[in-house]
C-alpha positions in Angstrom: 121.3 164.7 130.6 123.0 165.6 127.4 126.2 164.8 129.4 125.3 161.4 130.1 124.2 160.9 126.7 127.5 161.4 125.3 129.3 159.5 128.1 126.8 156.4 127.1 127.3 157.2 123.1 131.0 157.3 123.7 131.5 154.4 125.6 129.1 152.7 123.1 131.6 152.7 120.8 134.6 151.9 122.3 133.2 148.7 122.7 132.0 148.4 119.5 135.6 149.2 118.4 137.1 146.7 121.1 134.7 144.3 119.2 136.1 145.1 115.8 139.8 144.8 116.8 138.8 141.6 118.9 137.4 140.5 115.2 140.5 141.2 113.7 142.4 139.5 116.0 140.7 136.3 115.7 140.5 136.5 111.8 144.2 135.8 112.1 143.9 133.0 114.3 141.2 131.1 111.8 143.7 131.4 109.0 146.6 129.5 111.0 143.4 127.4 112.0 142.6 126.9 108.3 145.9 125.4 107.2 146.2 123.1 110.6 142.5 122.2 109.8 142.6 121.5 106.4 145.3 117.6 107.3 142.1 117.2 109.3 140.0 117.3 106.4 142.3 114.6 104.9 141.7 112.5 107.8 138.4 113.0 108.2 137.7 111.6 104.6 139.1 108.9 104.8 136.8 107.8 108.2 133.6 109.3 106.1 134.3 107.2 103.2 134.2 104.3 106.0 130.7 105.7 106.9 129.5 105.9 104.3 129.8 101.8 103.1 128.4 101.2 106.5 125.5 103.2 105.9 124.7 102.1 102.3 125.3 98.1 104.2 122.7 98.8 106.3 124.4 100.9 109.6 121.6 103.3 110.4 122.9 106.8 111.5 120.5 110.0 112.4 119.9 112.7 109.4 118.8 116.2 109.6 121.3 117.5 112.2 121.1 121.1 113.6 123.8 121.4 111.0 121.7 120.0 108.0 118.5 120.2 108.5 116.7 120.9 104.8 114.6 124.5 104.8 111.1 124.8 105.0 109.6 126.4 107.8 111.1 129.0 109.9 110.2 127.4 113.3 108.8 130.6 114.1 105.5 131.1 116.4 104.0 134.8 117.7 103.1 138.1 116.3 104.3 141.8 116.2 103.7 144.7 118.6 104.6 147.7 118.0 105.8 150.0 120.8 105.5 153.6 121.8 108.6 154.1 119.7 107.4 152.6 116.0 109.5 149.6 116.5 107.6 146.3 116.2 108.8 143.5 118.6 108.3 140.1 118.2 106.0 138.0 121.0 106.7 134.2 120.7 109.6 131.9 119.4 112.3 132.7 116.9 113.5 128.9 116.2 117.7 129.4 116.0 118.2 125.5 114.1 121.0 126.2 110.8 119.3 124.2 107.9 119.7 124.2 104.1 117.7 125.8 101.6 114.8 128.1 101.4 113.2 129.0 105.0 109.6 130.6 104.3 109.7 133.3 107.4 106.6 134.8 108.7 107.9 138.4 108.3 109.6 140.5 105.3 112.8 140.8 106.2 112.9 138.4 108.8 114.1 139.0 112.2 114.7 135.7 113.2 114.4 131.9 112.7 116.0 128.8 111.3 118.7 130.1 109.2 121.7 128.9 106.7 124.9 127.7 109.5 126.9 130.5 106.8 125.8 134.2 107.9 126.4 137.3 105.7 129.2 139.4 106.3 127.9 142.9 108.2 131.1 144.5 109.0 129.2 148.0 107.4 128.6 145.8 104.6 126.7 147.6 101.7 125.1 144.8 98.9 123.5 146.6 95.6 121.4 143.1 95.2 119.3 141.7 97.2 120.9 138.9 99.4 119.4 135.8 100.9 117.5 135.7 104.1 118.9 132.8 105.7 122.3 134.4 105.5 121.5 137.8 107.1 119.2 136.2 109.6 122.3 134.5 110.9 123.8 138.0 110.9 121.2 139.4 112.8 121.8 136.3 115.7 125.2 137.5 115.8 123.7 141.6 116.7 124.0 142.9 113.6 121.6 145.6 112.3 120.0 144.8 108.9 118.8 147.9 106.6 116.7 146.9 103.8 114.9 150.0 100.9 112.6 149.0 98.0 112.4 151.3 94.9 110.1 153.2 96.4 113.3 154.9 98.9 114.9 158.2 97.8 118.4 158.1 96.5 119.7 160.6 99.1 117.7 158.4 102.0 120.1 155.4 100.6 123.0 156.9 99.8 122.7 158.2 103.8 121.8 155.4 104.7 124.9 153.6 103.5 127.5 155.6 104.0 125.7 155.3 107.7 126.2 151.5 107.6 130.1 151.7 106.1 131.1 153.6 109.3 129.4 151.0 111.7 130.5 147.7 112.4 127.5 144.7 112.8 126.1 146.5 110.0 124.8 145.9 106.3 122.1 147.2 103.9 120.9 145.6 100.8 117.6 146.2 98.4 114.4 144.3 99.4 111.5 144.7 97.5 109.1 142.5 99.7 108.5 144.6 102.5 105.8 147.1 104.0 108.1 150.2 103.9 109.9 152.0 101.9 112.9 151.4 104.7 113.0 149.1 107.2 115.6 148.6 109.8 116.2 144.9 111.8 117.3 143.3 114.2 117.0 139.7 116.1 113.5 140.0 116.9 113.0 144.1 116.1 111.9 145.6 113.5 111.4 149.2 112.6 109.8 150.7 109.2 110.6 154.7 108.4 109.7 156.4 104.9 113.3 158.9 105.9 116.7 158.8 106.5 116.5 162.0 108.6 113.4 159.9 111.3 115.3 160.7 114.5 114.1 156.7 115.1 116.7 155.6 112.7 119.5 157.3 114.8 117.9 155.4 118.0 117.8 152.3 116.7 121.2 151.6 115.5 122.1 152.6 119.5 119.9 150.8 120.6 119.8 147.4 118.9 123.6 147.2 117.3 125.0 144.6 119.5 122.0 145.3 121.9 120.6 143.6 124.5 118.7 140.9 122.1 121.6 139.7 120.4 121.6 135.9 120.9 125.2 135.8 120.3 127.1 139.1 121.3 130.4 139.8 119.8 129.9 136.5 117.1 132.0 137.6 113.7 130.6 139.5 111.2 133.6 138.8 108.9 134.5 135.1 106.9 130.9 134.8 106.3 129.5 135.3 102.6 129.3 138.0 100.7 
């Protein structure tokens, strides 16, 4: 058993690391992308200005696209259960719509729901402020795992934590005082609260739910977001 356990673990992350240099690889691409995008951009101006006296002359045209939708509501509809395991799943919809602005989610943190089209870099990133919701959300879609403390955490449970997180790609960790526990961990859809680092459930979760199975977008960047 312990065999296959390593056999799993190790092959686990040689496709997390095939995923990182994968990342890397097209992070070059986007900035040749960038430079052959941006006489696009010219172009395109110059047909929005066009659009735009046909709109104010009376041209109707639809608003609120998946792309710009304002915030509000998550779009979210269920409830938790928890499992055998301590880690709370959500039953129901987790709306995936990018919008602008504030979403009000029906959980702290949020593990899924209308979101801001910009996700938060999680390459093992570690914030020391709190960061917004509809950035890591989109993070979370792309199979990251989300580690959030209050005050209430020990230092050595967050310094453990991090240094955790900066050796573990789809990763970050930032302060979050709005939440149940002292540490929670999430993921699209998962949830799991723990009072210690050293909770053997903390260990299985990052296998289990980094790049896991619920990821609505598997190997998505978690680089060229925000920060």
């Amino acid at each position: 058993m312990a065999s296959g356990n390593k056999s799993s673990g190790a092959a686990r992350r040689a496709r997390i690391e095939e995923m990182r240099r994968a990342e890397q690889a097209r992070e070059r691409r986007n900035r040749i992308l960038t430079i052959c995008a941006s006489v696009v951009v010219v172009a395109g101006l110059v047909v929005g200005g066009v659009f735009v006296v046909k709109s104010q002359n009376g041209d109707d045209g639809k608003k609120d696209t998946a792309s710009d939708a304002k915030g509000g509501k998550s779009g979210d509809s269920g409830h938790f259960v928890t499992g055998k395991d301590g880690v709370r799943a959500w039953t129901g919809k987790l709306s995936r719509t990018h919008v602008t602005g504030t979403v009000n989610y029906p959980m702290h943190p949020p593990v899924g729901g209308n979101h801001n089209q910009v996700w938060l870099n999680c390459n093992g990133d570690v914030y020391t402020k709190a960061v917004h919701d509809e950035n890591a959300v989109h993070a979370l879609e792309h199979g990251a795992v989300w580690v959030t403390y209050t005050s209430k955490a020990k230092k050595a449970d967050v310094d453990t934590l991090a240094a955790k997180v900066k050796q573990t790609p789809y990763t970050l960790m930032s302060p979050y005082e709005k939440q149940t526990s002292p540490i929670e961990l999430s993921a699209w859809g998962h949830q799991l609260g723990v009072t210690s680092a050293s909770d053997p459930k903390v260990a299985k979760f990052f296998e289990t739910y980094v790049q896991g199975k619920q990821t609505p977008e598997p190997g998505a960047s978690c680089t060229g977001g925000t920060m």
